[in-house]
C-alpha positions in Angstrom: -67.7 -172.9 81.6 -67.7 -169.6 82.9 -70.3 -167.0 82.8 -70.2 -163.9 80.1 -71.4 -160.7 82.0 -74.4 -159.7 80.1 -72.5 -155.8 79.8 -70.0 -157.7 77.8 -71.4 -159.0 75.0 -71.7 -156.1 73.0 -67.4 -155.9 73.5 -67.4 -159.5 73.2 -69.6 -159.4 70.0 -66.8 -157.0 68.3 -64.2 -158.6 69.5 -65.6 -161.8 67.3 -65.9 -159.9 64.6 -62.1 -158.0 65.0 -61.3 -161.6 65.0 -62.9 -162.8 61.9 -62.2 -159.6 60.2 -58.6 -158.7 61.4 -59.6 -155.2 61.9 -62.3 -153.2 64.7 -65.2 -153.0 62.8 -66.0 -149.4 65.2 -64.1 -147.0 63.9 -65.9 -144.6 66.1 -68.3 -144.4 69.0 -70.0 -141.4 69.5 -71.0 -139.7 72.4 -72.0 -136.0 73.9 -70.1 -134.6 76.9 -72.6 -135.4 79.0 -72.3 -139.8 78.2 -68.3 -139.3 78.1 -68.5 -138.1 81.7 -71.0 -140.8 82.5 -68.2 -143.3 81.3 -65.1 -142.0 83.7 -66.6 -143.2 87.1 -65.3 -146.9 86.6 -67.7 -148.0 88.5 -71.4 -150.4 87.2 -72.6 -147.2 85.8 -69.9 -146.5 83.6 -70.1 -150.3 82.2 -74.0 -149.7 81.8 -73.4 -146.2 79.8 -70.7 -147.4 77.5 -72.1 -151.1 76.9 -75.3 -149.2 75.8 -73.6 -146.4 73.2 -71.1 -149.5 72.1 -74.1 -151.5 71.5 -76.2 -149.0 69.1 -73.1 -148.0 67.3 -72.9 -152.1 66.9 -76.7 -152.4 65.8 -76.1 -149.6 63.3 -73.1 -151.5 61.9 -74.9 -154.5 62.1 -77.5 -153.0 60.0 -75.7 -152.0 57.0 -72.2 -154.9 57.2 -74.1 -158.4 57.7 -71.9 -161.0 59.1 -72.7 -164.8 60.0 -71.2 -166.4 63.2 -71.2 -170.0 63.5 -71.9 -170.8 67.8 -71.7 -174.5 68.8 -74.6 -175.2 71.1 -73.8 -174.4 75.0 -71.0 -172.0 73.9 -72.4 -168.7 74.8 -73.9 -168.2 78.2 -75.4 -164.7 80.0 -76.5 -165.0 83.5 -77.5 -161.4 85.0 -78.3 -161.1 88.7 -80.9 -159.0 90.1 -81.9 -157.0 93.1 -84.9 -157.8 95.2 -88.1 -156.0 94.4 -91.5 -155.8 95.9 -94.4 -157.4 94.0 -97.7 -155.3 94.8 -100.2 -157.8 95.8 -103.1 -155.7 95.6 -103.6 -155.8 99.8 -102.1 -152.6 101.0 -99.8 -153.3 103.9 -101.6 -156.5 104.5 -100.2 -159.2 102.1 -96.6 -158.0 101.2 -94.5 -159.8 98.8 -91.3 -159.6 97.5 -89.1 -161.1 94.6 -85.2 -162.3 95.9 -82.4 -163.4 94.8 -83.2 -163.0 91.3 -80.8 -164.8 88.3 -81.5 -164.5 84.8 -79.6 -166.9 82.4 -80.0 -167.5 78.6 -77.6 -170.0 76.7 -77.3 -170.2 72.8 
């Protein structure tokens, strides 16, 4: 099964509901000048800006239209991976730590 790039879901999520519906349930996003640039580098950030506008316009949809979706068990998986970060261990420059190669993964 592959793996849903947690940035998608909130694309995937309207997608399900386009599907369902027959129409886009968004007829607008909104956004200042300053996020609309942020979206035009096609690069991570740009996925991170837009996924997180798409998303509240979403949750304010969400809030107002409610919808059901049926999900078999297993069918929805997010797996997120992290960078590596030092953990203070309290020790100054004695005891170091650090966290690496980080994964997150949630399945419905």
């Amino acid at each position: 099964m592959e793996m849903i790039p947690l940035k998608s879901f909130a694309l995937l999520l309207t997608l399900v509901i386009y599907r369902s519906q027959g129409k886009f349930v968004l007829n607008e996003i909104n956004m200042n000048d300053a996020t609309f640039k942020a979206c035009q580098y096609c690069d991570a950030r740009s996925d991170r800006v837009f996924s997180t506008v798409a998303a509240k316009a979403l949750s304010k949809f969400l809030t107002t239209n409610h919808i059901g979706i049926v999900v078999d068990g297993g069918e929805v998986r997010v797996k997120e991976n992290y960078p590596n970060e030092r953990i203070d261990t309290g020790h100054s420059c004695k005891y170091t730590a650090e966290a690496r190669n980080i994964v997150a993964e949630a399945k419905m």
